[in-house]
C-alpha positions in Angstrom: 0.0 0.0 0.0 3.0 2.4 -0.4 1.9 3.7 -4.1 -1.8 4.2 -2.1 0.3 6.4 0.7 2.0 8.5 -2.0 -1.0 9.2 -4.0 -3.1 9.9 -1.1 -0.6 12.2 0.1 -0.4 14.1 -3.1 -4.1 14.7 -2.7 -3.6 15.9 0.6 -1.2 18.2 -0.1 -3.6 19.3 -3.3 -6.0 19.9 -0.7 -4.2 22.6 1.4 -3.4 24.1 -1.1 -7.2 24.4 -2.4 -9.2 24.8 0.7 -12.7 25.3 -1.1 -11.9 21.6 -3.2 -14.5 19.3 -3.4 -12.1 16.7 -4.4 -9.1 15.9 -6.0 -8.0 13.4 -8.7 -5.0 12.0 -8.1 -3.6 9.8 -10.8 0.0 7.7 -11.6 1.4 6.8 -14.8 2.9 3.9 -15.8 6.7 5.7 -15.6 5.5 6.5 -12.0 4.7 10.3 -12.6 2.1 11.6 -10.1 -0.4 14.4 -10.6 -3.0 16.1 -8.7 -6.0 17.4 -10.0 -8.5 19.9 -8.3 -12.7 18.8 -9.2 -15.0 20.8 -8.8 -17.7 18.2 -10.2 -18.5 20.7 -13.1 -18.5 19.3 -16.5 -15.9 22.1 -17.7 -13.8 21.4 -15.0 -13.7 17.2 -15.4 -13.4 17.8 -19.3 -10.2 19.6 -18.2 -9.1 17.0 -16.2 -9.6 14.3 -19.1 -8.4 16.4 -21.6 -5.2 16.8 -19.1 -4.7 13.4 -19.7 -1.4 12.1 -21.6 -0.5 8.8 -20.7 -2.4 5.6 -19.5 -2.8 5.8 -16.5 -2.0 2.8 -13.9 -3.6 4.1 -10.8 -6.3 6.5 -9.7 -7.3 8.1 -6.3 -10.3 10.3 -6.1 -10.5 11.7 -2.5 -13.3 13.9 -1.3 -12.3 16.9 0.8 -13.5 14.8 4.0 -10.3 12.7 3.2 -12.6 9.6 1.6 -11.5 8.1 -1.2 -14.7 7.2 -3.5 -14.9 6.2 -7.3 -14.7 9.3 -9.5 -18.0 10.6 -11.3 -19.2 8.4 -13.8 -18.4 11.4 -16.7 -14.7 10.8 -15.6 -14.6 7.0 -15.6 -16.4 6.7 -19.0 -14.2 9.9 -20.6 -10.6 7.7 -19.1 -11.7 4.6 -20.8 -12.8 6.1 -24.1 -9.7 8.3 -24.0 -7.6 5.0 -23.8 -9.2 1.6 -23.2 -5.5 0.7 -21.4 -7.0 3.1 -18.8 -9.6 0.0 -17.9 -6.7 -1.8 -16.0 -5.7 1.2 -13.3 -5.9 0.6 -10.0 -8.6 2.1 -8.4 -7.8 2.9 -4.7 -11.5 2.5 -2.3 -12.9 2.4 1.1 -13.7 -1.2 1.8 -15.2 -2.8 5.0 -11.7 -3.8 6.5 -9.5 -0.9 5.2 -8.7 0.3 1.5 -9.3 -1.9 -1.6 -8.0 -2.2 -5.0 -10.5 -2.6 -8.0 -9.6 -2.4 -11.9 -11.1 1.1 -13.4 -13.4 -1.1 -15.8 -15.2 -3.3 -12.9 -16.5 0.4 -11.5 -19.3 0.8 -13.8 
């Protein structure tokens, strides 16, 4: 759960940064690059995000600013898989019963 740690962190430290967030996007590459992302849950603002989008990503955090990590709006998940299908396979970090879980990108539809 270290790659979890780092990302979360990342998002926390987006947070500070942007007191009045709603949530934040946190996202890794393949080659291990880590980016933040302020959402505001408006289309606009999501579009940017996707469009913001380079690489495939391998992981993706989406942390509410309670500090809850939930799966992303369904306008992002649908927008990262038709932006690159490779995107189905990242790891999306989630609250489960016993701590946080791992699930694929394409099983959260």
């Amino acid at each position: 759960m270290e790659r979890y740690t780092q990302l979360r962190k990342a998002a926390l430290a987006a947070l500070e940064k942007a007191p009045t967030a709603v949530q934040v996007l946190v996202t890794g590459t393949r080659t291990g690059e880590i980016s933040a992302f302020e959402n505001d849950l408006s289309a606009e603002r999501e579009e940017l995000f996707l469009s913001a989008q380079m690489e495939p990503l391998a992981e993706l955090l989406c942390l509410w600013a309670s500090g809850q990590p939930d799966v992303p709006s369904i306008r992002v998940r649908k927008g990262l898989m038709e932006k690159d299908p490779r995107n189905g396979g990242a790891v999306l970090y989630l609250q489960g019963e016993m701590g946080i879980v791992r699930k694929r990108l394409y099983q959260c539809f």
